[in-house]
C-alpha positions in Angstrom: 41.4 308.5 41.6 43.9 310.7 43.7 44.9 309.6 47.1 42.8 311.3 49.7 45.5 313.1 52.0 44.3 313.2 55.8 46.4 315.1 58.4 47.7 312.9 61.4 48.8 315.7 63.8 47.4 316.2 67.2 46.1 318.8 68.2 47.2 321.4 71.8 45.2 319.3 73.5 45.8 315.7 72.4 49.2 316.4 72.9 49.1 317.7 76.4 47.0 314.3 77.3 49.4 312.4 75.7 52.2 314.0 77.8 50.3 313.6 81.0 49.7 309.6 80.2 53.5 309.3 79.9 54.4 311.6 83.1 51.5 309.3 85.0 53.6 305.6 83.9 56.7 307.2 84.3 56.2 308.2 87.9 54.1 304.9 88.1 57.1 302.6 87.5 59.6 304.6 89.4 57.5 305.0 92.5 57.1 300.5 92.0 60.9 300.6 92.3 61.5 303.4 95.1 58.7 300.9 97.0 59.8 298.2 96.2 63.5 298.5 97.6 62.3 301.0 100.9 59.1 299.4 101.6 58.4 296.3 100.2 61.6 294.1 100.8 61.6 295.1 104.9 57.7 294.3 104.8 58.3 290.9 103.1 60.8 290.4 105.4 58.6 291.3 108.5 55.4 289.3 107.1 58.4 286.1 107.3 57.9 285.9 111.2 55.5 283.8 112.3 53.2 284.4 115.5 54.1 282.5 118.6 52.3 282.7 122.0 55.0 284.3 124.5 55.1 284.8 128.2 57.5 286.7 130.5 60.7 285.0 131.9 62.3 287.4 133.7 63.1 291.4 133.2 66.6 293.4 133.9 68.0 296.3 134.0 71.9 295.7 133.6 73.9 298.9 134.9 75.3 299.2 131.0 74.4 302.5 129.5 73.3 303.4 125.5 73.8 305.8 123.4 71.2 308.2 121.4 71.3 310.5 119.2 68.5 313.6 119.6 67.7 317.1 118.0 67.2 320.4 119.3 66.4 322.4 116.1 68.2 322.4 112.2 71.6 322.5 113.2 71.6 321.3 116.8 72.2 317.9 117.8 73.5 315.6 120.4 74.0 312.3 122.4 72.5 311.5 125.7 72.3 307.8 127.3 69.6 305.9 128.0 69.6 302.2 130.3 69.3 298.9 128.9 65.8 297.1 129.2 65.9 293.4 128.8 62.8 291.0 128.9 63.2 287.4 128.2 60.1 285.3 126.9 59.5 281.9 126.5 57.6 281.6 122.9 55.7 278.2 121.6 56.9 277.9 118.4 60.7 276.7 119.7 59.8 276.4 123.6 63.0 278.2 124.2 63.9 282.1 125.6 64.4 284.6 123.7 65.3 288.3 124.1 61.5 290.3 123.3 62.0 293.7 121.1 59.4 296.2 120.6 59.5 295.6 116.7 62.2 295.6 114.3 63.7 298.8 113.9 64.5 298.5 117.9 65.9 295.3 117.0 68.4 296.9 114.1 68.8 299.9 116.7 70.4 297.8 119.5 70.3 293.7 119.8 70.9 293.5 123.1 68.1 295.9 124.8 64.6 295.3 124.3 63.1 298.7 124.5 65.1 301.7 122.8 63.3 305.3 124.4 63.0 308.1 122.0 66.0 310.1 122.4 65.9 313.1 124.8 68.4 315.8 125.9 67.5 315.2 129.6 69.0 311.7 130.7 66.6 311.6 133.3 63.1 311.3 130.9 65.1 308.5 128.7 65.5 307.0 132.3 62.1 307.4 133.2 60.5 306.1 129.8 62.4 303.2 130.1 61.5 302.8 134.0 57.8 302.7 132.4 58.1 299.9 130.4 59.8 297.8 133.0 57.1 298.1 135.4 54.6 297.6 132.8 55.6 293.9 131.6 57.1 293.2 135.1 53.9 293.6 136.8 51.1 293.8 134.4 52.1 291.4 131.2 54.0 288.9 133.6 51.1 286.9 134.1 49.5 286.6 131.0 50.4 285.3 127.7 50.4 287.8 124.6 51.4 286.7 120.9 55.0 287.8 119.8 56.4 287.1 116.7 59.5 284.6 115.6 61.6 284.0 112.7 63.7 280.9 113.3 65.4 281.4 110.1 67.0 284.9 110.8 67.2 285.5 114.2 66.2 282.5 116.5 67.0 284.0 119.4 64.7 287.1 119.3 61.4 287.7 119.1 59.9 291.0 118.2 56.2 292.2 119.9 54.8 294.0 117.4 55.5 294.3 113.8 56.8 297.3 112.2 55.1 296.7 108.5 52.1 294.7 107.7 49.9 293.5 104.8 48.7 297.1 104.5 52.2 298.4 103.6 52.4 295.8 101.4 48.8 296.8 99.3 50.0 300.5 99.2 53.5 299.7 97.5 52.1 297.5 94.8 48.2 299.5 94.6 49.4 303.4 94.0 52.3 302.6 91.4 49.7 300.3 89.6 46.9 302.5 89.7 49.4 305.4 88.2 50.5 302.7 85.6 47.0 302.1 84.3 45.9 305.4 83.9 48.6 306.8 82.5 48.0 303.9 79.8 44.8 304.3 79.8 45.0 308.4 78.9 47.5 307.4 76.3 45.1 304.6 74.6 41.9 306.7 74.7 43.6 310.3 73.2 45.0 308.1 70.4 42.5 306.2 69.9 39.8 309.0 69.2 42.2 310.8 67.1 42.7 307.5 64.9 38.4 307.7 64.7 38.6 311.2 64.0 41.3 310.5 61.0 39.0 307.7 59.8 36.0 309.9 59.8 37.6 313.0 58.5 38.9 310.5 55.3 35.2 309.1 54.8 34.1 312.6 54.5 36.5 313.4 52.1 35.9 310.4 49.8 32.1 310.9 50.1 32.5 314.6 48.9 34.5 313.4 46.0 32.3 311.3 44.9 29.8 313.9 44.8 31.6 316.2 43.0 32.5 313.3 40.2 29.0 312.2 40.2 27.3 316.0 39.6 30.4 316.8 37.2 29.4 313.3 34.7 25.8 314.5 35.3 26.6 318.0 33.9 28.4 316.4 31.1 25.8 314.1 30.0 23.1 317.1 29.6 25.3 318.6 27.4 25.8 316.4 25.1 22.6 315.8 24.9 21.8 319.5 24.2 24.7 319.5 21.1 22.8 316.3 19.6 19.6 318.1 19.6 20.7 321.5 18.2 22.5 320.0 14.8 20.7 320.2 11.5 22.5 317.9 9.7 22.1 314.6 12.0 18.2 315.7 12.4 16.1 314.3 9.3 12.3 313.9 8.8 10.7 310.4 10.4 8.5 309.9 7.6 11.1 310.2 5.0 13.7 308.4 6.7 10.9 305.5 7.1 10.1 305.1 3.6 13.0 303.9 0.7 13.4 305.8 -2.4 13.7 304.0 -5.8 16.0 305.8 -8.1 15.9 305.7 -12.2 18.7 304.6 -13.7 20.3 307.7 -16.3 19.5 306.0 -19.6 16.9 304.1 -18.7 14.4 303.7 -21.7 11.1 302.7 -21.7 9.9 298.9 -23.6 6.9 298.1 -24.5 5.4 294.7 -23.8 5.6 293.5 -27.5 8.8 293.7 -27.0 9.2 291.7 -23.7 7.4 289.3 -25.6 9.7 288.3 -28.8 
């Protein structure tokens, strides 16, 4: 029997589902490693810290001055100066004082100043913003106890009062990239798939067709020989005389009589 060709191409559509389960793993594992090195190793580093039960020591204002950097518009920037706000908390965890900072990107901004103001042209509102938050834990958060947060391993004498990046940051870094990963496989697994069930079915129909054809071709064959068997004169005889055995003389055959036979 002759090999039963099936064609493996897919079709506009396959293809274009096939493309779009690559594009969705491709930007699935590049968007884990753009997470991974922006997001996910600061987050790790902020979910390190511990939380410690912190009250107020003392707060000053030295009479040193920072700079910042601010913008006015596309191309328009400049440096103003802001003071320097320091409060000092005892924490539990090492019963020692340490410099408080809002979180840690005021921490990388400047060690020595607990709050860093958002940077404005006018001296004066950087002044002012920072005048805030003195009064605030000088006369409200003074007397209480709040949690802060302390990592004796990196930096034992600070403590930060907020984190920057918590266990949410950490779900969306690893979730979307995943989530892109899988369906983009799964897109790719489904289209070929059904166009390996299609290939499959398409050869069944094939070999059930030629079968068909094979069986009504011997069918038509076997009639007809039938019908040449029938029509012949020559191998058709009659029953009766084809039944019954004819006894043949032989050429000189005489006749004796049965005196004869006797002597």
């Amino acid at each position: 029997m002759a090999k039963i060709r099936v064609s493996y191409e897919y079709s506009e559509a396959e293809d274009k589902s096939i493309r779009l389960g690559l594009f969705l793993i491709a930007c699935g594992i590049l968007s884990l490693f753009i997470l991974g090195f922006c997001w996910l190793s600061p987050t790790l580093q902020s979910l390190q810290s511990k939380p410690a039960n912190c009250t107020v020591v003392s707060v000053l204002r030295p009479e040193e001055m920072f700079e910042c950097i601010f913008t006015c518009g596309a191309d328009c920037k400049g440096t103003s100066l802001y003071p320097c706000l320091q409060i000092f908390v005892n924490n539990s965890e090492s019963n020692s004082v340490a410099l408080l900072h809002f979180d840690e990107q005021q921490l990388v901004l400047n060690p020595k100043c607990s709050y860093v103001p958002p940077c404005e042209r006018d001296n004066q509102k950087n002044r002012d913003s920072v005048l805030w938050w003195e009064d605030y834990f000088a006369r409200e958060v003074s007397s209480q106890v709040f949690t802060c947060f302390f990592n004796r391993q990196r930096r034992p004498d600070d403590v930060l009062w907020r984190r920057s990046h918590d266990t949410s940051v950490l779900l969306h870094c690893v979730l979307w990239p995943m989530v892109s990963l899988l369906l983009g496989t799964l897109i790719v697994l489904l289209t070929v798939c059904a166009r390996s069930l299609a290939v499959r079915a398409e050869a069944l129909q094939k070999r059930k067709f030629s079968y068909e054809v094979c069986q009504d071709l011997s069918a038509s064959g076997s009639s007809e020989r039938r019908g040449h068997k029938a029509e012949d004169p020559l191998t058709s005889s009659d029953p009766e005389t084809s039944s019954s055995p004819t006894r043949t003389l032989p050429l000189f055959a005489v006749p004796v009589r049965r005196r004869d036979r006797e002597h």
